[in-house]
N, C-alpha and C positions, 0 to 999 in steps of 0.2 A: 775891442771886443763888443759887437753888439747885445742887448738886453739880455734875447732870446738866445744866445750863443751860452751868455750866463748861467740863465737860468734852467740849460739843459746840464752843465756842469753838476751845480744844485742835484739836478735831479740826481743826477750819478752818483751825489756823494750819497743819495739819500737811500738809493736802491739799495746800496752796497752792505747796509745795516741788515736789506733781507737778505740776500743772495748767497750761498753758500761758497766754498773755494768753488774752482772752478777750473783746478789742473787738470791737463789734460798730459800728465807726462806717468811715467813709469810708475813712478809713486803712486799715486793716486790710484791706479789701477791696480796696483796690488792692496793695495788697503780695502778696495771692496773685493779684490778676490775674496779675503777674509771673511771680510763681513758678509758675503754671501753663502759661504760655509757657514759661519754661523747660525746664520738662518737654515740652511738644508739642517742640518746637526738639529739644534732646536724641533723642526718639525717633528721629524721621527724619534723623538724621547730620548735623541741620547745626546743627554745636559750635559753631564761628566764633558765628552768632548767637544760640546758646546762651548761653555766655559772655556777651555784650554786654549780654544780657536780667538773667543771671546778678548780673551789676557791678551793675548798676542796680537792683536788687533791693538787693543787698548798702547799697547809697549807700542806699539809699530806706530801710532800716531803722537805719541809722546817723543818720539825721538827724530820723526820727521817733521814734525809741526805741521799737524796736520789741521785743517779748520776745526776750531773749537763747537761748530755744528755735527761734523762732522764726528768727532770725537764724543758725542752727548750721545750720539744715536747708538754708539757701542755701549755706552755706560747706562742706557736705558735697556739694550738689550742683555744685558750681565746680571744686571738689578731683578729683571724679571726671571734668570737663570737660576743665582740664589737664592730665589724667593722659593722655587718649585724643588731645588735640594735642601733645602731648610737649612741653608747656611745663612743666621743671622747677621753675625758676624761680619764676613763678608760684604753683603748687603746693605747693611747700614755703612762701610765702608764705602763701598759706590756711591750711597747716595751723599755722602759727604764732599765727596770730591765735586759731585753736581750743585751741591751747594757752592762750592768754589770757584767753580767755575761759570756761576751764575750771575756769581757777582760782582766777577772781575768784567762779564758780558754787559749785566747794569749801567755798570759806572761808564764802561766803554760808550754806550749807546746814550746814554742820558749827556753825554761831551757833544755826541755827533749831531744830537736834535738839537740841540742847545745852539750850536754852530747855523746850521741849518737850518732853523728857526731866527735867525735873525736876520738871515741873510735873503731869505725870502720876503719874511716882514720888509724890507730895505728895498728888496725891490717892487712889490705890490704895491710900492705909495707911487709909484710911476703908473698910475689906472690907463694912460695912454699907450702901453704899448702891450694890453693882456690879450688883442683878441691876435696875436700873430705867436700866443705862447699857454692857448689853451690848453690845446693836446700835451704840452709839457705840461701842465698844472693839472690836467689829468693822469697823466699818469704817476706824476707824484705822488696823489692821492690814490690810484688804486693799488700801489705799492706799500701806502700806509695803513690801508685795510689789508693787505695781506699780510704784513708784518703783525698785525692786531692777533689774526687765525692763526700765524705759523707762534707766536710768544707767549700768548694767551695758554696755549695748552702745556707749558710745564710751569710757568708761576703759580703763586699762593698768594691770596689774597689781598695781602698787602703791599705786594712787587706790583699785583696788576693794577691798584688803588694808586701808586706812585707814577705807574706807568701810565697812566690815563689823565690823571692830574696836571702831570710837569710834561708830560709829550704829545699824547692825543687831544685834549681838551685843545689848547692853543692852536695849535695847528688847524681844528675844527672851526675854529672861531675868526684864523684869521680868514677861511673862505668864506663862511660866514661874512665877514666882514667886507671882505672882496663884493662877494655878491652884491652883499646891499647898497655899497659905494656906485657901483656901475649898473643899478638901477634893476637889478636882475633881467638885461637885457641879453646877454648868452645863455644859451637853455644847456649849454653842458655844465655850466656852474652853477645853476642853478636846480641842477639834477647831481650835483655831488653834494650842495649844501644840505637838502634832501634827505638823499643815500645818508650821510653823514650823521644827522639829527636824525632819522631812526635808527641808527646804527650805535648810536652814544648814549641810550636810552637805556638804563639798567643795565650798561653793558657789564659791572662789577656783579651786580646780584644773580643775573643769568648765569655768567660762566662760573661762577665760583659756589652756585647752586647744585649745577648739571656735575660738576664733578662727583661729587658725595651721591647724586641719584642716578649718575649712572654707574660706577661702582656699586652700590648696595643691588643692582638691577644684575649683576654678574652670580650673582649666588657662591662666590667664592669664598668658604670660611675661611682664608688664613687673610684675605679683605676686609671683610667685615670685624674681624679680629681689631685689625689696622686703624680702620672709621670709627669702632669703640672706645680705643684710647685716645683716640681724636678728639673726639665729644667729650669724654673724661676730661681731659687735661685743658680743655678747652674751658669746661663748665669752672673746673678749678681756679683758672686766668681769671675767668669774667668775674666770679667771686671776690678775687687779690683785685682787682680792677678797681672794684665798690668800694671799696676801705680807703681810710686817708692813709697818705703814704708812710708816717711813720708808725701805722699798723699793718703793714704787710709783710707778709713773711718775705724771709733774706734769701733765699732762694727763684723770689718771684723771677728774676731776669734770666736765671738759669732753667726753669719752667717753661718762659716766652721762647726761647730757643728751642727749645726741645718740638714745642706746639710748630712753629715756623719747618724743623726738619721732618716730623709728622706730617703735616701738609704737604713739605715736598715731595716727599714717595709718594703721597696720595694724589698728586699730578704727575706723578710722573708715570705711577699705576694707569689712570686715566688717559694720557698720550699713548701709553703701549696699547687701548684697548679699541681707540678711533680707529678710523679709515685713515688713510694716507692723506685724502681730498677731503674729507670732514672742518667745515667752516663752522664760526659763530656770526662773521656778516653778511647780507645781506640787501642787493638794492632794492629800492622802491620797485622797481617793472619789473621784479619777481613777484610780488604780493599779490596774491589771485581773489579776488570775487567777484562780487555778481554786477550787473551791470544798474541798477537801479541802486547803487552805496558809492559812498566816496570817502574818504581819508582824508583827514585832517592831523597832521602832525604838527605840533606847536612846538615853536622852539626857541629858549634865552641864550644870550649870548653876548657876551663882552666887546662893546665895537672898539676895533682895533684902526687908527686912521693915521697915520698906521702904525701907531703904538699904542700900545691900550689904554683906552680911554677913561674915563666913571661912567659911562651910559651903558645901560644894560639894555637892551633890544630883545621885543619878540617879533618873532614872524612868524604867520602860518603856511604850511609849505602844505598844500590840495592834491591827491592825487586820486582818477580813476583808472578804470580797465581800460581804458579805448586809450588814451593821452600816451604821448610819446614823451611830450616833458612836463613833469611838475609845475605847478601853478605857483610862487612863491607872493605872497600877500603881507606888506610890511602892515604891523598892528600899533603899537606903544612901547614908551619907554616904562620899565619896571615902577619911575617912582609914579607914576599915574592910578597904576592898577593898585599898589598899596594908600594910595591916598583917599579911596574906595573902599579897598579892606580895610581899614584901619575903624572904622564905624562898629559900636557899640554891641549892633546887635543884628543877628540873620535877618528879621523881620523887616529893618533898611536896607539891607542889599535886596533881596527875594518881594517885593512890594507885585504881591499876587496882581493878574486885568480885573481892575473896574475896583480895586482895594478903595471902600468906605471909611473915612477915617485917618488914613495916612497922611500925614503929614508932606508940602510940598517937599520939605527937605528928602524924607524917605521916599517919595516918588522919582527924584532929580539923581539921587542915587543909583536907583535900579534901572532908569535908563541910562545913565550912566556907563555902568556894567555893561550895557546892550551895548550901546555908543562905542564902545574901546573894544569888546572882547567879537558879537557878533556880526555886527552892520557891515563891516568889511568884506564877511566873507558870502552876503545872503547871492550874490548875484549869481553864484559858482554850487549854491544849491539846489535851483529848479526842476523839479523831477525826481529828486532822490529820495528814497524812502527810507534808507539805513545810514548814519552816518557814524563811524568809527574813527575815533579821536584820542589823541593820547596830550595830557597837558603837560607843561615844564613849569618848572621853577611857582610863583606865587598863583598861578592858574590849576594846582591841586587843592586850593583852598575855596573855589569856584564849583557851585551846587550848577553845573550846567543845566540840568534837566527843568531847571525852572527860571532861567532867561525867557526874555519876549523873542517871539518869532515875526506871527504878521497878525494883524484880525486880535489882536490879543490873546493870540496862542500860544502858550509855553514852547521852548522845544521838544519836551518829551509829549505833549499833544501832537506834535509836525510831525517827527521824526523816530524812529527807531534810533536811538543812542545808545551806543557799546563805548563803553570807556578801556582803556586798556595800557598798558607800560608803555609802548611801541605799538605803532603801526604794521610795523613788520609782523608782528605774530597774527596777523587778520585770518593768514590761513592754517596757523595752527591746528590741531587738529581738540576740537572742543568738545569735553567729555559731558557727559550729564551725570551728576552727583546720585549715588544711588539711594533713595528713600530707604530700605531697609536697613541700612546699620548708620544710626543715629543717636548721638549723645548730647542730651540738655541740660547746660549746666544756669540754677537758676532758685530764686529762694535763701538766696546763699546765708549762713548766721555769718556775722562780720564779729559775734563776741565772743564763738566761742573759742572754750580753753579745754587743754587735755592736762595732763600730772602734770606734765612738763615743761606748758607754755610758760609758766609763770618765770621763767628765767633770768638770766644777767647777761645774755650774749650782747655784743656790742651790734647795737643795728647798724646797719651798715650804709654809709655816708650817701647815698642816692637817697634813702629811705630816709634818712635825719632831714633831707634837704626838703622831701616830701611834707611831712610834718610841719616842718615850718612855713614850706611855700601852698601849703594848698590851700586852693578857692574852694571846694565843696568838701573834701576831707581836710579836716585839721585838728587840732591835738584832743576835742569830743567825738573825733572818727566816725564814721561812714555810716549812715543810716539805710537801715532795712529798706529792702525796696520790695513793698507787695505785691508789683506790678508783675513783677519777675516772677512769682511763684504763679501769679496767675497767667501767665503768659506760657512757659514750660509744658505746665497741666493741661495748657488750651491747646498745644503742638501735638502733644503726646494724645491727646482725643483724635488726632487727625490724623498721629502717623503712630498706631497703638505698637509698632515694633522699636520704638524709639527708647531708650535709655536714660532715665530723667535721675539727676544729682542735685539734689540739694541741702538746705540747712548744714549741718556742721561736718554733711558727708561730701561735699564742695569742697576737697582742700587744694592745697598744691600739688602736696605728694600726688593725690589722684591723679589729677590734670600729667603730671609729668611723666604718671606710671603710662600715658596713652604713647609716650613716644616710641615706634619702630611697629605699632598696633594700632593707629589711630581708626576710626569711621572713617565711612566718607564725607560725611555733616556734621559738622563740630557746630555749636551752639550754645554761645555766650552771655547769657544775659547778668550781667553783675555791673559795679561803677567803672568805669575807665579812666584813666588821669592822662593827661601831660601836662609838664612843665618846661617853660623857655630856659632858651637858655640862660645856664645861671652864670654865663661872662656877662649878659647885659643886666645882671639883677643888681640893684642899688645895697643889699646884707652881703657885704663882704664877709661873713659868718660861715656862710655856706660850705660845705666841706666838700660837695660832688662837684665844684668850679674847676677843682683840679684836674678831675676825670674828663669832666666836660663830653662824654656818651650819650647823645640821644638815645638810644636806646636803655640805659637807666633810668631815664626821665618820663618814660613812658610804660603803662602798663596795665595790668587789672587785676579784681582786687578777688578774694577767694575765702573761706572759711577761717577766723580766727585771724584776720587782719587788722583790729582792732586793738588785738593785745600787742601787739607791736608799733602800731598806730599811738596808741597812748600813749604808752611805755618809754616807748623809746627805746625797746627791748628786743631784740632775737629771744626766740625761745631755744632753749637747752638743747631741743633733740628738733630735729625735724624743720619743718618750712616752715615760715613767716607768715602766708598769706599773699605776699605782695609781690605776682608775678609778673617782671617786667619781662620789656620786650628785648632785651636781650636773651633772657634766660628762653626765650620761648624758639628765639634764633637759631640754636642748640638743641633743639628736637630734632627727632625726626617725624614730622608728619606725611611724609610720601603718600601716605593710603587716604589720605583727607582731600576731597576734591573740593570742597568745599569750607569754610570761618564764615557763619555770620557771628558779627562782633554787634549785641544789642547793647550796648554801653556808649555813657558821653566821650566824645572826642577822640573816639578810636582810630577816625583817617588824619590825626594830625601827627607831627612831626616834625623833625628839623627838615630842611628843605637843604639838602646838598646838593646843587648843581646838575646835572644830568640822570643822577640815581635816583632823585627824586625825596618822598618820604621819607625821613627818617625815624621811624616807630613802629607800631604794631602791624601796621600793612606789610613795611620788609621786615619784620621780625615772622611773620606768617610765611612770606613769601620763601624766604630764604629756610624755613624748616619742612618748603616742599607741595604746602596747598595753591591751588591754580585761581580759584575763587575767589574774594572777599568781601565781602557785605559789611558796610561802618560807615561810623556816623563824620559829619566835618564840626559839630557844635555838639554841646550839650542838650539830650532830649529828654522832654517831660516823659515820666515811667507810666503814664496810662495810655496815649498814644501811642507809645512806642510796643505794647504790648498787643494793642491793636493794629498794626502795620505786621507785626508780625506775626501774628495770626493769621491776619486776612493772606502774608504771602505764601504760607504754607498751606493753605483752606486751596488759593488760585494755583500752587503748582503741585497738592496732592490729586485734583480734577484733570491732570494728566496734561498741562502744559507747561512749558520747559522752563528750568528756572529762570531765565535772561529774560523770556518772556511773561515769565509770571511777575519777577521783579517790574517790569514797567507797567501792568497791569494794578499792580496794589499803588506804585506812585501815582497812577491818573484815578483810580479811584478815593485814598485819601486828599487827594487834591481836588476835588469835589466838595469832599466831608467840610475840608477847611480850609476855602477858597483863600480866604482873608489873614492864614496862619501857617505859613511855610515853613514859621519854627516848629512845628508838630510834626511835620512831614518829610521837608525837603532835606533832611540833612543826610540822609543816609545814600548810600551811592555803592552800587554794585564793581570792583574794578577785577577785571583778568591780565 
């Protein structure tokens, strides 16, 4: 048996994971006689004999053995029968069985990739014989993106986080890796690594966003009923989450469940209300714009030669409107770019043209930076005025906008720069934040107390861990920031319909009463934390190691966080103060187009592999805002109040915020040529 005889087998086995039965005998045909009653039945309201059509569909593929695709699509349609006869009961009955049947699909499909994934790996190390078995290695893969669109729409969050970890990432990577072995000299594989790396970008925080906002988009009360206890029970978890384990309540596992079959229905809800043809991916030469922009997709990767290696690889994969195939540009390996990062302070990386002063070491840096991340790709930008980029893995810690270009020009002096998740959303459709309903929160009192701050609740083990690990707050807590009140007061002169919070009327409750009601401009000026992870911290003490949640580790800070800050204390009744980016995950801010976050190290985070951020950018993201304006460092409170002025001053004069935002960076980068720690750390991302 030769190669390609093989690895068309391969394919077969791999399809077969999508492809539904496919009898074509007697059977089958009557089972959708059924379910097409169903359907007629269903349309014209009469459920009762829906239902009855329903069951016996259900019975008829239970006893025939019928494909268990095929058998979901009844138990999706029954689910939404009892839902509309207000049989509970019932209903959660269906959705239990989906549960079951979910799982038993799981475990099935995780054997079959697992197979198939080696056996592939096995063959890729023969680089010799890929170009007579392309079209097979294509269509493998576009059976694996359509497997993504058809499984994506009835999982829950954490099936699709397993599902993309232990099946889709590897397989991504071994093209990935393919590609780069054979020099990216076939443009079809190099136009699926591509497709691919914009297509694995956020792909967890996207779909498992779009559920929750397109349902609440249905106006469905007995839905929205559904998304409440959702959130409930959810905020409840993340709470039991925070605590050390032997303070969590004994029912915590029995709660995790309950949240898990919650979620089910509320995908399963979500599949019944798609189109039939409704995708989540995506190629590249669908992404539309103009002909003077180009895309840059950056993308990390595990080199697999062909078993996975320690070398993590980026590439920048180019593409415009006219190109037939992507441009794929190999850049550096990971530990390069960290040994760069790893330097003290902004002001070494960001070494402004013509910097006075700077030391040779801090100048060898910043070209540096230039050397690894831009030189490679300058040849491939002549002519273009807009460029649209999405970075991966240690390149969201990269102030792009103030690299060297040519002439000693920044690139945000060269270039229009849109930062964005994906490439793929280029042609999204881009809202402008509306100026009239706008909330400022800023001034904040960090000491104040109510009756009942003064408590004994147990703070809760992120918060303990806070206290002890923090660089700017620590057990004498968080000082006043005047900047911030004057900063608010200076917004609010400019946009007189704005809604300004401050001093001890800043709390959390507030903040969290905005969820299901938000603005369209939320506006944050107070301290922001994060903290590393605390598996590599040297205080084995630490009580949140266990949890180990970026998103606990991250957050900001609000009226009367101090009392707990010192303390060491939850107050009796009510919020802390201290809202992480978990809690904030758990909103709903749908109506918010816009987060500027005027606080330190609000764009940082754990970096997970293709999702990117892990902190307050997806804790924003995921509660529904499109926007994000944050910082990558810690910034001084008088500058920063002036950047934010001056942005609001340039896009209340009636230019758009994406353009007002690059307007105030080349005007304070003027102000302070020589000081890109003032300036540059803030970064607009969509």
């Amino acid at each position: 048996m030769n190669y390609r005889t093989c690895l068309h087998m391969l394919w077969v086995i791999f399809i077969s994971l999508n492809l539904t039965a496919q009898e074509s005998n007697e059977t089958l045909v009557q089972f959708q006689e059924l379910v097409m009653q169903v359907d007629q039945l269903g349309r014209v309201g009469h459920f009762e004999e829906a239902i009855a059509k329903g069951e016996e569909a259900r019975g008829f593929a239970k006893t025939n053995s019928i494909d268990k695709n095929l058998l979901r699509n009844v138990l999706y349609k029954l689910s939404i029968l009892y839902r509309k006869t207000n049989n509970v009961v019932k209903e959660h009955e269906i959705y239990s069985e989906m549960n079951s049947i979910r799982k038993v699909e799981l475990q099935e499909e995780n054997e079959s990739f697992e197979k198939v994934f080696e056996d592939l790996k096995n063959y890729t190390a023969r680089s010799s014989s890929i170009t007579s078995s392309l079209q097979v290695l294509s269509k493998m893969n576009n059976n694996l993106l359509s497997h993504v669109d058809n499984s994506f729409k009835y999982r829950f969050s954490e099936e699709k986080k397993l599902f993309i970890d232990h099946n889709v990432v590897p397989f991504f990577e071994l093209y990935q890796s393919l590609a780069y072995r054979t020099k990216y000299k076939f443009n079809s594989l190099t136009n699926i690594a591509a497709d691919n790396s914009l297509n694995l970008k956020g792909l967890l925080l996207n779909s498992s966003r779009d559920i929750l906002m397109g349902l609440s988009q249905l106006n469905d009360p007995k839905i929205d009923v559904k998304i409440a206890n959702y959130r409930k029970e959810k905020s409840y978890i993340n709470l039991q989450k925070a605590l050390p384990v032997n303070e969590r309540s004994p029912d915590l596992e029995t709660r995790m469940e309950r949240l898990g079959e919650l979620e089910a229905e509320l995908a399963t809800l979500n599949t019944s209300s798609l189109k039939d043809d409704a995708t989540i991916t995506r190629r590249w030469t669908e992404v539309k714009f103009t002909s003077d922009a180009i895309a840059i997709e950056f993308s990390r990767f595990n080199f697999y030669n062909p078993n996975k290696t320690d070398s993590i690889l980026y590439v920048a994969y180019l593409y415009k409107r006219s190109w037939k195939t992507a441009k794929a540009i190999p850049l550096f390996e990971e530990k390069e770019l960290k040994a760069i990062l790893n330097v003290d302070s902004p002001n070494k990386l960001y070494v402004s043209r013509g910097s006075q002063g700077s030391s040779t070491s801090n100048v060898n840096n910043a070209n540096k930076l230039y050397e690894l991340i831009w030189k490679p790709l300058e040849s491939h930008l002549e002519g273009m005025k807009t460029i649209y980029f999405s970075p991966d893995g240690l390149l969201h810690k990269v102030a792009f906008s103030t690299l060297s270009y040519n002439k000693g020009k920044s690139l945000s002096e060269q270039f229009n720069l849109v930062q964005l998740g994906t490439t793929g959303s280029i042609d999204d459709e881009k809202k402008e934040p509306n100026k009239q309903s706008v909330v400022l929160f800023g001034g904040i009192d960090y000491e104040h107390t109510s009756a009942t701050a003064e408590g004994s609740g147990p703070l809760v083990s992120s918060e303990i861990s806070l206290v002890e690990n923090g660089s700017r707050g620590n057990s004498s807590g968080w000082n006043y920031l005047e900047g911030t009140l004057q900063e608010v007061n200076g917004i609010g002169n400019l946009v007189p319909s704005a809604e300004i919070i401050t001093g001890s009327e800043a709390t959390e409750d507030y903040f969290k009463a905005l969820s299901g009601k938000s603005p369209s401009v939320l506006h944050i000026a107070t301290h922001g934390f994060f903290f590393e992870d605390a598996a590599s911290s040297d205080n084995e003490s630490l009580v949140y190691k266990a949890s180990n949640d970026p998103l606990l580790r991250s957050g900001l800070l609000l009226s009367g966080a101090n009392v707990t800050w010192k303390n060491g204390k939850k107050p009796v009744e009510g919020e802390d103060g201290i809202l992480t980016a978990l809690e904030i995950s758990n909103l709903d801010l749908s109506k918010t187009d816009m987060v500027v976050l005027s606080a330190c190290d609000t764009g940082l985070g754990e970096i997970q592999g293709s999702e990117g951020v892990f902190g307050l950018q997806r804790a924003f993201k995921l509660a529904g805002v499109d926007i994000i304006i944050m910082s990558l460092w810690q910034v001084p409170d008088k500058e920063t109040a002036e950047f934010m002025e001056l942005l609001y001053s340039t896009w209340n004069s009636g230019i758009p915020i994406r353009e007002a935002f690059r307007q105030t960076q080349l005007t304070m980068q003027q102000r302070y040529k020589d000081e890109p720690l003032k300036w540059a750390a803030f970064v607009l991302v969509e």
